[in-house]
N, C-alpha and C positions, 0 to 999 in steps of 0.2 A: 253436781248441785252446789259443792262449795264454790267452784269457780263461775257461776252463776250468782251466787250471793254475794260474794267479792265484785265482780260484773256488779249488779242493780247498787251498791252499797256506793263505789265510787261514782256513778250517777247522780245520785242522790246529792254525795256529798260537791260534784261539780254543778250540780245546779242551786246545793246551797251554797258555793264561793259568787255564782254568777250572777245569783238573787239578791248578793250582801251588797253587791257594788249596784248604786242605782241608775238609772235607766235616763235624768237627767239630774243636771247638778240641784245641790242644795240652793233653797232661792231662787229658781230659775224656774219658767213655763216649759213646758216641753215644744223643743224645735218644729216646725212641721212643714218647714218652706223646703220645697224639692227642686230638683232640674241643677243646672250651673247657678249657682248663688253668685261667681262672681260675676257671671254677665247681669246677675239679676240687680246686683247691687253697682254695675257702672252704668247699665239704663235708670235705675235710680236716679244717681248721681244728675246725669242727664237731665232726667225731667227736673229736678231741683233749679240747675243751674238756667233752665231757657225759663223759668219763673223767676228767675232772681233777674234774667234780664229785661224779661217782660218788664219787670217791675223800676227799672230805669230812669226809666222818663219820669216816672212821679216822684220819685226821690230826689230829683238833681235840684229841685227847687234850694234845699238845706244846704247845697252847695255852695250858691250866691247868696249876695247882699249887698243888693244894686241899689244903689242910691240914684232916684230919678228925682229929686230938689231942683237941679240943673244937668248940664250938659257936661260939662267939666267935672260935676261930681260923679255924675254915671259915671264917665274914662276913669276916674279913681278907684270908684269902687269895685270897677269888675278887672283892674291890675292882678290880682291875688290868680285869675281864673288864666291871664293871657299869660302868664308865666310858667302857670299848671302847663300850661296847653305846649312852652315851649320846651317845658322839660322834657314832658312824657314824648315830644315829637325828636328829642335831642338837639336842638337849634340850643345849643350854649356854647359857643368858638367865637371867639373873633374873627368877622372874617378881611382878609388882607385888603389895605388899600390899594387905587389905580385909579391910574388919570383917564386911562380909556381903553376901551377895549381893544385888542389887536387884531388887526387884518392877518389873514392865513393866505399865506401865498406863497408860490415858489418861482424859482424863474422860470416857469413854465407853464404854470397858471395864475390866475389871479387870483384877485379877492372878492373883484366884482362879478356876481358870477349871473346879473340877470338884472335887466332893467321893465321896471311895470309904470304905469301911467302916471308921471309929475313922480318917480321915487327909483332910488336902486336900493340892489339888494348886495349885502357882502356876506361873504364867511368870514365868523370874527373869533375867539376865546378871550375868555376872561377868567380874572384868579378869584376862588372863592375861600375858601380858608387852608391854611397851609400850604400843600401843594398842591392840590383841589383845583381842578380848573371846570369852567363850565364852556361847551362850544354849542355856537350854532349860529344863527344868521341875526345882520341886523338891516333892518329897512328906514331908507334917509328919503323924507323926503327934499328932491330937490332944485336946482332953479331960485326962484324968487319965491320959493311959498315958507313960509312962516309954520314954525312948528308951535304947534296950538298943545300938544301933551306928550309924556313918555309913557313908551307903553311896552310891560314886559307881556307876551302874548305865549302862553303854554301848550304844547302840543297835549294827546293822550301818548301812551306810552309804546301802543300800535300807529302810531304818525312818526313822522320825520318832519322836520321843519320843511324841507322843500315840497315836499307835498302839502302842508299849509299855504306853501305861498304860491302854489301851482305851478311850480318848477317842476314838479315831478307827479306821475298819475297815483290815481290812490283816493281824494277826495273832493266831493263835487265844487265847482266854482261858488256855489251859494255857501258853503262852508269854509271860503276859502279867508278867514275874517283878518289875518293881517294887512292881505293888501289892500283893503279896503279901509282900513283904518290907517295906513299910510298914504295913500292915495288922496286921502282926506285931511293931511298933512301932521298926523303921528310917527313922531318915531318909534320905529318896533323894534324888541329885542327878544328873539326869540332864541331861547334853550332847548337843547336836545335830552329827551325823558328818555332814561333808561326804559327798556323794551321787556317784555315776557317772552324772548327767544327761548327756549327750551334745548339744553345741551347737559348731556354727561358729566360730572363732575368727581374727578377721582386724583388723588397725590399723582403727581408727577404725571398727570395727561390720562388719556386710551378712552375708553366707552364704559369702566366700570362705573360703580359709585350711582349716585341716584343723579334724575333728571329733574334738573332744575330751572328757573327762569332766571334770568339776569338778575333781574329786579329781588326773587330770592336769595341770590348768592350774595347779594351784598348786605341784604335783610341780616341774615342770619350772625356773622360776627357783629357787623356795625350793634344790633339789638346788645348783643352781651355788655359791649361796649359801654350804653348810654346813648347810642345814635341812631339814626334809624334813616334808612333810603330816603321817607320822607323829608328828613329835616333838612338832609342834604342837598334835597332839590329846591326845598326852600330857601334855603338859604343861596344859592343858586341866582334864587330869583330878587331876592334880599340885594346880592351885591348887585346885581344890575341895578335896584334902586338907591344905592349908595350911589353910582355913579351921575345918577341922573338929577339925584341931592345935589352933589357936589360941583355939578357944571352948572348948576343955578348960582352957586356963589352967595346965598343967604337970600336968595329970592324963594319967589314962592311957585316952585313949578306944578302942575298939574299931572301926576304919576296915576296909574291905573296899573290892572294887570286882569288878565282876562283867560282860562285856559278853558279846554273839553274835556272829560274823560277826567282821568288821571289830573291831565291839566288843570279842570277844574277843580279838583281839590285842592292839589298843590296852591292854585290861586285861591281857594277861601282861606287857606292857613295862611297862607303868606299877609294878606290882607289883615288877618287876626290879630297878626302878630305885630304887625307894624302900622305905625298909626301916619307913615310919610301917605301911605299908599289912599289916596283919595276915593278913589272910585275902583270897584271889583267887580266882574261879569264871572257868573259860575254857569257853566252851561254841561249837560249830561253827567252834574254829578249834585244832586241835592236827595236828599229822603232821611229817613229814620236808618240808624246802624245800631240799632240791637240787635241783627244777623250779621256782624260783622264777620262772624265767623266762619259765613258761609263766602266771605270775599277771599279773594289770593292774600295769601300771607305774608306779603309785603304789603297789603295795609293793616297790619296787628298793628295795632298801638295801646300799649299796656295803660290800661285804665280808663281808656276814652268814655265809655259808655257810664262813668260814674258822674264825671260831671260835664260833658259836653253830647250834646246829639248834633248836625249840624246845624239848628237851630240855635242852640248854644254858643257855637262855631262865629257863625253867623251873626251873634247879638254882641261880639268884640268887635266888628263893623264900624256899627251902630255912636255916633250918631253919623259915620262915614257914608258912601254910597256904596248900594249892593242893589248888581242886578242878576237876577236866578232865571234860566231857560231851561225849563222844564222837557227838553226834546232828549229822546233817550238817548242817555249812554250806551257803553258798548256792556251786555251782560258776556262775562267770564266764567269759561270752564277749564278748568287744569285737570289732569290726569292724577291719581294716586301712584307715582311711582319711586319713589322717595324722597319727593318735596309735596309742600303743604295743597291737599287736593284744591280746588275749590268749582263752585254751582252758583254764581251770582246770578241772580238776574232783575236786570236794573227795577227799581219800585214802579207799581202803577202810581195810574196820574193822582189817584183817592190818597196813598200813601206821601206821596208827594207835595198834594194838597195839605195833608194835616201837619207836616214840618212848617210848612211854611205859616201857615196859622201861628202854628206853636211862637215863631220869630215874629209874628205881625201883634202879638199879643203884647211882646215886649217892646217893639218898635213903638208900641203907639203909645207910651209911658216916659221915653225917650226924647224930654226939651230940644228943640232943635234950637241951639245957640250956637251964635249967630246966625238971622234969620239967612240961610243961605239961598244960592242959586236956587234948588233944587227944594221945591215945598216937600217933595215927597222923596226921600231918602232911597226908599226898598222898590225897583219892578221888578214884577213877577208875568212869566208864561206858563201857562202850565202843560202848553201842548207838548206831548209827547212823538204824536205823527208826525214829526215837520222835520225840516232840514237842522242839525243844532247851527247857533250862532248867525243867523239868518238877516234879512237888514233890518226886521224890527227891531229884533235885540241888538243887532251893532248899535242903532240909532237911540235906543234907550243909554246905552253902556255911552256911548262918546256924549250925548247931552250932560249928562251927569258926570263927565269929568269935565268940562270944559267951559259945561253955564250957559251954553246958548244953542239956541235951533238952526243953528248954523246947513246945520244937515251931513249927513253922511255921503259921499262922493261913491254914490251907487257906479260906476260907469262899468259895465263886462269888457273889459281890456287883458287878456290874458295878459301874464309877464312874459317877454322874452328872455329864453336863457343867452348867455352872452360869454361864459366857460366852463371848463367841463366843472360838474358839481362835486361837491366834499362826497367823500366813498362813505357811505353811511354806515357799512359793516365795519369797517376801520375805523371810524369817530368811535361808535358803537363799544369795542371792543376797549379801545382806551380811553376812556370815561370809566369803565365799568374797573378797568383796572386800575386805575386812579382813586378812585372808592376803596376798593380792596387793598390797596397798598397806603390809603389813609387807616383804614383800621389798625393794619398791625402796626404805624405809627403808635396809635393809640395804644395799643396793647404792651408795646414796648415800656410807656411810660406807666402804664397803670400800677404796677406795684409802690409806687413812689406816690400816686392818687393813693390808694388804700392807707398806705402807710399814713398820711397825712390824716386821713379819716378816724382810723383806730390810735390815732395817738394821745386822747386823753381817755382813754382805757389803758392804754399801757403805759400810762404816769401814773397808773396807782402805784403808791408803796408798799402795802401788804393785802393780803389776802382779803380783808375787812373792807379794805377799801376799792380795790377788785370789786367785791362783792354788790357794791354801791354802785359802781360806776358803770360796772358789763350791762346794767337794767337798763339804761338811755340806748347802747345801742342793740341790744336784743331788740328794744319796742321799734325801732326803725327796719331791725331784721322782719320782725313779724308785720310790720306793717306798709312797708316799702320792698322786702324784696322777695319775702312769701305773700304776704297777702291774708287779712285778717277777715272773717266775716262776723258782722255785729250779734246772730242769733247768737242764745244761751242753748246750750245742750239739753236734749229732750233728755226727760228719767229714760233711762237706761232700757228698762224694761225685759231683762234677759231670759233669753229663750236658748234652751242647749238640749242635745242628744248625746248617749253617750254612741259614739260609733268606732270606735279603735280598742280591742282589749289585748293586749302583750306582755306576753311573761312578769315582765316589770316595770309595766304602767298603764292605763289606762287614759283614752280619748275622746275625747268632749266638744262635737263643733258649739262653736255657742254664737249667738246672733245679739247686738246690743242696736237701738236706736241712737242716732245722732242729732239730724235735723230731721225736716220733715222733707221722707222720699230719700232719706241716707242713713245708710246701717252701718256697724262694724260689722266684720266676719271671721272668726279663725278657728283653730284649734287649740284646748286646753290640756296640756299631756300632763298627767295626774300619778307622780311614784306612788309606787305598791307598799311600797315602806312607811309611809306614813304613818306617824305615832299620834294616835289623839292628845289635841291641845297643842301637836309641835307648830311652829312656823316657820317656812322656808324661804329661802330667795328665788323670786323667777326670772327667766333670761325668755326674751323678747326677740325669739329667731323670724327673721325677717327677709322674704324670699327676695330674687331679684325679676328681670323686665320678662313679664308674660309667663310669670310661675304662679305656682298653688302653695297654699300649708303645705299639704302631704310632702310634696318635693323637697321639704328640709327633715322629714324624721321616715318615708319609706322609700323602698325602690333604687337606694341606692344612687342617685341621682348623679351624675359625675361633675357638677358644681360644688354640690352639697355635700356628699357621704354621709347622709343622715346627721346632721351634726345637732340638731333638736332632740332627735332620738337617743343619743349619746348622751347626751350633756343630762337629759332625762335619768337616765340610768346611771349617772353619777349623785339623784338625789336632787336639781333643780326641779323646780315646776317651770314647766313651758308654755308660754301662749304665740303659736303660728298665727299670727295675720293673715288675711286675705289684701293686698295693698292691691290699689286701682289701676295699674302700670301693667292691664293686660288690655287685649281685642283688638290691637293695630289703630288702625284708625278710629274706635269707636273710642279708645281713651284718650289716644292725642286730639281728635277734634275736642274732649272735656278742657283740654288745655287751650283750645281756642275760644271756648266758651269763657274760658275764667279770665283769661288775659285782658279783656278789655272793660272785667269787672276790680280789673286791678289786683287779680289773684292769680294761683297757679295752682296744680294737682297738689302740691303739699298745703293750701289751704282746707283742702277739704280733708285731707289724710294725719295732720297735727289735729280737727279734733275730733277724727276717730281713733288715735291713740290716746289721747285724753280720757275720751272715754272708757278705751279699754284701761288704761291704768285707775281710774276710777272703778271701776268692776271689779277691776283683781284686788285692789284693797280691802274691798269686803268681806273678801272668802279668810274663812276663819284661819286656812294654811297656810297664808299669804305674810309673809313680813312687807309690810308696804315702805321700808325704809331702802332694801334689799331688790328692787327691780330695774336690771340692765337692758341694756339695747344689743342688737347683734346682727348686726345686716349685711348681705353677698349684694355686690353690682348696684343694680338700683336699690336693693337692699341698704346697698352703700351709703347712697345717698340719702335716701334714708337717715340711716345714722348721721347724717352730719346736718341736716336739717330741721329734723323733728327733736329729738332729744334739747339742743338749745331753744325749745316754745314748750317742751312737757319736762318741768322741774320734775314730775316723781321720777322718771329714767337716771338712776343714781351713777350710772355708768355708760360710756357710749364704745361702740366695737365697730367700724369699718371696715369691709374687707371686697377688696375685690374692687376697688373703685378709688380710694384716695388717689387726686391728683393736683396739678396745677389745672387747677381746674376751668380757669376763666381762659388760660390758653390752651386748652382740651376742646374749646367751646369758640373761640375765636380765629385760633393758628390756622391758618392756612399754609403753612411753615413744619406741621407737624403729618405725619399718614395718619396718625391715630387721631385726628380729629374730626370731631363733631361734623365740622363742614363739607364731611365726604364720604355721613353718613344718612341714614332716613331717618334718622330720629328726629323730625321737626321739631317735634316741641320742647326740646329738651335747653332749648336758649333761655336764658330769664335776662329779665331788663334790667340791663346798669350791673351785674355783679362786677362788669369789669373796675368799676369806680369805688366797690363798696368790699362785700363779699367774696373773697375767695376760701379754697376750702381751709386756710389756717386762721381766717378770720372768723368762719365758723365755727373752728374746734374751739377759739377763745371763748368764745358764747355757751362751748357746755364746761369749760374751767372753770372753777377748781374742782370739778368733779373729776374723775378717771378717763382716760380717751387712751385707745389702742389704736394702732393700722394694722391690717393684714395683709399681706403681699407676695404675691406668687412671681418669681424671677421672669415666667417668660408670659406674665400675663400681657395680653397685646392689650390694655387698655391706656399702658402709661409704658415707660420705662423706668427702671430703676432711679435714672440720676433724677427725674422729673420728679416723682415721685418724696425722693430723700430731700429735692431741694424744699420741698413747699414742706414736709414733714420737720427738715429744720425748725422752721419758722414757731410751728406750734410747740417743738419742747423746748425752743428758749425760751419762750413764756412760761412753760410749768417750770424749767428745771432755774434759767436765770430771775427771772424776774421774781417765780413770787416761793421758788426755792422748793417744789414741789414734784422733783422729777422722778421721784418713785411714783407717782401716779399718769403718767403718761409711757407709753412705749410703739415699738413697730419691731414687727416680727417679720425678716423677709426668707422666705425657703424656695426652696429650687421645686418650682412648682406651676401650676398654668392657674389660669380664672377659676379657683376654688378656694372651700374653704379646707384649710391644714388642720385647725381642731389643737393645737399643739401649744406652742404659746398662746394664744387666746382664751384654751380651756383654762389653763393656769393663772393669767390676767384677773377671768371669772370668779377662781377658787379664792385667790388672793383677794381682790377687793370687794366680793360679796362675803367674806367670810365664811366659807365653803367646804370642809375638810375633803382632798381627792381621793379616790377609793381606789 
């Protein structure tokens, strides 16, 4: 009976300990969202993000401020947008002078490799910037005929030049638009488009490493860079119009460019950008790109969709000539196997229709000064069944460069080949490494770009003045190279459960509102110790790529070792984030969605840390002076991103991820890099120029910044690591004389976290006594 009443008594008193601690937090609704919250909250994310693209097109109006007074003021006024256009495309290189393009020949073949009706054809190369070359054919017309315009003529990226010019099978004769515009007596300059061949990519050769397209591989560094495939081709086509400037001698030649596919993009930017180029034929490539993201990832282009659609595109033309062939492109499908999937398929004719509206709206607003040749600037087709590039459209495209009805020299005269042709998998291949050995050009010098960049931040004198001066470049951090969104954060709204109870501490998922259709999500780990009225410091554990909360305080995790848990039971308060860097493709496509809103995943995750720091401030335990950061891998970065845009993080902890990060992301020189892994979306635009990761630590100085570093973690190597970790404590320790608040802990250890120096770091600059 006693041991019975002992039995019921402790009962009792374990369900009045269970009863004291409540069920959700103070201030908070109770939780009631079940299933995966975190897939629930990145299909959030999701629907937010295809409404904010939705939402595109009506905003870009704020964008412009087109002055239609005259014709010359319009060209001034929309400068501001074609410069936008040439950054975000990376067309800013000089590119090299030449007197003329070069014949490819050997003593065994020639140059001329095929003659067509009044024209021949050659293999030629030309220099585009630095050692950049561009190859492919050029069409003379010749004899006694009179060259009436130059004409740079773009394949798609599935064409070869000789199959444009019907040297080789592949495309029908009515598609075949160079020779006919040579023939007509244009000369052609036609460039070879990197291809979407699809090949293994891994350090030092074999079949590992993910399968990528050409056109991706070069994507991927070039982006970090500042540059982008696109620009390159642009500019490609750019020098061919230098060259065609420059043999006029101060006259005034008549330039065009005309591409398909691929091609025709390349030609509406190229057009855009340069105001030599008279007249442009866009054909299988016009519509709305607010799905840009469902295109191959070689046409990312970071920010496009904020102030250009091709309408947009298309109205830096203006008041030039622009003709659109509405005849489908090719639609694109890429496989998911670790390069960027993609499901295009080209717009209907209705979709196609309403771009071009959108451009006829502004066209017609547009003075045409001097009353030119041409009364009507803009043709348009809009058939989509038809042959692309057809003789209507030839015959539209050459009136409008040239001023007369001359007519286009319809005659079907196939060309004869006349030597053996350029080996297109060999062009192919050196092209594409030509690109690839320009970027690590680039990369070579970019620390000496950065340096230049961060140098009137690091002419502060003291810490005061630091202080003043890190704001100019944070707002370009947060607005150029995360990406800022204009909402204000919804009230918070907090909703918690308590679902974790442990010897000594207690756990709290808690849900907070962001924007509309975006939540935060983590866990709040609650010491058992706590003294009414005390207030603590909380530490901000932050999982890494395709983790959970729980994985940094149960289960022992072999990244982790619980080290939330731990640090819990040393007396912090903990809040586990749920961060967006899970579901494989369902997070990296968000990064395709943001990219051309001019943002990135840490746009939307700087202000769900926001908000979470705004929430933990409330709570009565909370010292809100007192809250650090502390992130594993993508954790990592993490820490090195969000903390310099969230002032309350009084502390920042890295681990498992500091690196030279812009050559982590660009080397193709390195195994351990980016380019020979699946992580697509992990490039961001221009860090090479701006941002690396000790330009970021300068942005959370003069607060406290640690590394953590495990000897044989394969993400970096030690000396990689140390050298860029330099960089950031001669900032704290020389410059502003602060090197007790900066360190790096490196132990003999793999991709985890040690707990060891970094708990101490914690103890030390949260003011923390260790137990």
């Amino acid at each position: 009976m006693l041991r019975c009443a002992l039995l019921v008594g402790l009962s009792l008193l374990t369900i009045e300990v269970v009863a004291a601690e409540p069920a959700v937090l103070e201030g908070t609704k109770p939780l009631e969202l079940q299933g995966d919250i975190a897939a629930t909250m990145v299909a959030g994310i999701d629907q937010f993000l295809l409404k904010e693209l939705a939402a595109a097109p009506a905003k870009r109006a704020g964008e412009w401020q087109r002055d239609f007074s005259s014709s010359a003021a319009y060209v001034k006024s929309i400068e501001p947008q074609r410069k936008r256009l040439a950054h975000i495309l990376g067309v800013r290189d000089a590119r090299v002078e030449f007197e003329s393009p070069e014949l490819i020949a050997t003593t065994l073949h020639s140059a001329l490799i095929g003659k067509g009706k009044d024209f021949e054809i050659f293999a030629v190369r030309w220099p585009v910037v630095r050692d950049v070359q561009a190859e492919g054919l050029l069409l003379l017309p010749k004899g006694d005929n009179r060259i009436v315009a130059d004409v740079v003529a773009i394949p798609s990226a599935e064409q070869t030049p000789e199959q444009l010019v019907g040297l080789a099978e592949g495309i029908a004769a009515e598609s075949q638009y160079p020779r006919f515009l040579a023939q007509s007596g244009c000369r052609v300059l036609i460039p070879t488009t990197i291809s979407r061949r699809m090949q293994k990519r891994s350090f030092g050769g074999g079949d590992r490493g993910p399968n990528l397209t050409d056109r991706e591989f070069v994507y991927r560094p070039a982006f970090e860079m500042g540059r982008h495939i696109l620009g390159y081709e642009v500019q490609q086509v750019l020098a061919g119009v230098d060259w065609f400037a420059r043999e006029a001698g101060g006259g005034n030649p008549r330039i065009g460019v005309i591409g398909y596919g691929d091609g025709g993009q390349i030609a509406l930017y190229a057009a855009a950008l340069d105001q030599r180029i008279d007249a442009a034929c866009v054909s299988g490539y016009f519509g709305p790109r607010e799905n840009l993201w469902q295109e191959p990832l070689d046409r990312n282009v970071q920010g496009l969709v904020v102030t250009f659609g091709d309408a947009e595109v298309a109205s830096l033309i203006l008041p030039r000539s622009l003709v659109v062939d509405g005849a489908a492109g090719p639609s694109i499908k890429l496989p998911s196997e670790g390069g960027g999937p993609a499901d295009y398929q080209y717009p209907s004719s209705a979709a196609i229709d309403d771009e071009w509206n959108r451009l006829e709206e502004i066209a017609a607003k547009v003075p045409l000064e001097p009353k030119g040749f041409a009364a009507r600037k803009l043709g348009f087709n809009s058939e989509t069944a038809k042959p692309f590039c057809d003789e209507k459209i030839r015959m539209g495209f050459l009136v409008k460069l040239i001023g007369n009805d001359a007519g286009l020299n319809t005659a079907e005269v196939k060309p004869e080949r006349t030597a053996q042709l350029p080996d297109a998998a060999a062009r192919q291949a050196r092209l594409v490494k030509q690109l690839i050995d320009d970027t690590q050009t680039l990369l070579q010098s970019s620390p000496q770009v950065r340096s230049e960049f961060m140098k009137p931040l690091y002419a502060s004198k003291n810490i005061d003045e630091y202080k003043v001066n890190v704001e100019t470049v944070r707002e370009q951090f947060a607005t150029e190279a995360i990406g800022r969104f204009d909402h204000k954060l919804l009230r918070a709204d907090p909703r918690s459960r308590k679902t974790y109870d442990q010897e000594k501490w207690t756990g709290y998922e808690v849900l907070l509102d962001v924007f509309p259709d975006v939540f935060a999500y983590g866990v709040l780990l609650v010491p058992k110790d706590l003294k009414p009225g005390e207030k603590r410091p909380v530490v901000v554990c932050q999982h890494g790529l395709e983790g959970r909360p729980t994985d940094t305080f149960q289960g022992d995790h072999y990244a982790y070792h619980d080290f939330a848990a731990k640090l819990c039971e040393q007396g912090f308060i903990i809040f586990a984030p749920q961060n967006i860097y899970i579901g494989k493709d369902k997070f990296r496509t968000l990064q395709r969605k943001l990219n051309p809103l001019g943002k990135t995943l840490f746009s939307v995750m700087v202000p769900q840390h926001q908000q979470i720091c705004n929430w933990l401030k409330t709570l009565p335990m909370v010292d809100k002076d007192r809250i650090a950061f502390y992130g594993l891998s993508y954790g990592g970065k993490s820490a090195m991103r969000i903390p310099p845009l969230v002032p309350d993080y009084c502390l920042s902890i890295c681990s498992a991820d500091f690196n030279e990060w812009v050559a982590k992301n660009a080397s193709t020189k390195l195994p351990f890099s980016y380019i020979w892994t699946g992580e697509y979306e992990i490039f961001e635009f221009d860090l090479g120029s701006t941002f690396n990761y000790s330009e970021m630590a300068a942005l959370i100085c003069p607060r406290p910044f640690m590394v953590e570093r495990g000897h044989t973690d394969g993400v970096s190597t030690d000396e990689w690591v140390a050298h860029e970790y330099a960089k950031v404590f001669y900032n704290y320790s020389h410059r502003l004389k602060i090197g007790d608040r900066c360190e790096m802990e490196i132990f003999d250890g793999p991709h985890t976290i040690n707990g060891k120096g970094t708990f101490a770091f914690l103890h030390k600059h949260l003011n923390w006594p260790a137990k």
